[in-house]
Structure formats: C-alpha cells, structure tokens
N, C-alpha and C positions, 0 to 999 in steps of 0.2 A: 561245457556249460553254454545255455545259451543267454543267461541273462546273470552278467559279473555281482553286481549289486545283489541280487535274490542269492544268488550259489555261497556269495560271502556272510550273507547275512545264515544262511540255514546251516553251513558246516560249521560258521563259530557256536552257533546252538548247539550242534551235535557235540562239538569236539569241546564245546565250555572254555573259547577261547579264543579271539579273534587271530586272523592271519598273523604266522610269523615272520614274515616276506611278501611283499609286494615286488617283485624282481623287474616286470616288466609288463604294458599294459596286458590286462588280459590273462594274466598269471598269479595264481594264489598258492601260498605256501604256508604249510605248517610243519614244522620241525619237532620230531620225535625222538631223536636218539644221533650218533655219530651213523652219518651215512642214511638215517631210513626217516624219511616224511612223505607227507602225500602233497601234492600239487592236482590243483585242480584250472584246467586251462578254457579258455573261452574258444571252443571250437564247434560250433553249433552245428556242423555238418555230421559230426559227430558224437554229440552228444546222447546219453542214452544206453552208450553199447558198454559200460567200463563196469567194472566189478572192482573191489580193492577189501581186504580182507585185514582187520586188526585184531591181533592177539591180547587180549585183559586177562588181567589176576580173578578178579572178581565179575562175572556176571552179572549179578544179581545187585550189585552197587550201580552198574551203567545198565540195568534197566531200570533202578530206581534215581538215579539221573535223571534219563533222558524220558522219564513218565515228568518229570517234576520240573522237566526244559519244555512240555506241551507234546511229546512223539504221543504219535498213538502206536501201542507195539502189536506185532503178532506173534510172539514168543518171550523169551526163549526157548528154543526146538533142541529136539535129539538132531543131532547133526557129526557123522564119521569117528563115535564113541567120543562126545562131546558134545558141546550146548551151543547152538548158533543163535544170532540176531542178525535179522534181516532185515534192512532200513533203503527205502530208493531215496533220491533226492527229487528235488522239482524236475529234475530232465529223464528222473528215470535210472539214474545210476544205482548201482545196488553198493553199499554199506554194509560189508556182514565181520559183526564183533564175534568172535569165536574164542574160547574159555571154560573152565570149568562152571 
C-alpha cells in the first residue's frame, strides 16, 4: 500500500470491519479464522503487484454488500466452474471473492 490511511479506510469497507491488529507501523490486519487473515503492508515499492483470493458461502450476499458499501462491481463472472468477483484496491491490488 502506498497510502496506510486510504488502504485502511477502503479494506474496512470491503471486509465491513475495521483492522483487527495494528501490529506494527505500517501494518494492517484482519483476522479470519485460526492461522488465515490477510495483512495488508505499507510497501509502496510494491504496491500493485499482490492478488489475495477469499473463499464465501454466498456470492450473491457479498455482492449485495459490497453494492450497498458504494463498490462499483463488474461481475460476478464464470470463473474455473465457479463464480468470481474481482475488486482492485486504490493501488491496484486485485481482491477476488470466489464461491458459488
């Protein structure tokens, strides 16, 4: 990420829930399960280049979500005999919720 403030403000929109760890500057954490969250880190050299894939029950609830959080979508798609959503962040990172 290159700007901490914007990337925290738009993943708590996406994820409907602010960071669940602030560990250390420059470091955002959400906690999903024993062992699996996504962190999102202030590394502007490389920002851009990261992809990160979340598994949902429902689709069609997190694209009525995240229509009603302000996302503008473009799907969701047929995607490897299932349904993807494809979301970038401000720097570019691709967000794809993948589910029935």
């Amino acid at each position: 990420m290159t700007d901490e403030s914007a990337a925290g403000k738009w993943y708590a929109r996406l994820l409907d829930r602010e960071p669940d760890d602030r560990p250390m500057p420059g470091l955002l954490e959400w906690h999903f399960g024993n062992g699996f969250g996504l962190q999102v880190w202030a590394e502007p050299e490389r920002a851009g280049h990261s992809v990160v894939v979340i598994e949902v029950d429902d689709m069609d609830a997190v694209v009525s979500r995240l229509t009603a959080a302000g996302f503008t979508l473009q799907g969701p798609q047929p995607g490897g005999g299932r349904r993807i959503l494809v979301i970038e962040d401000p720097d570019g990172n691709r967000v794809v919720f993948a589910g029935e």
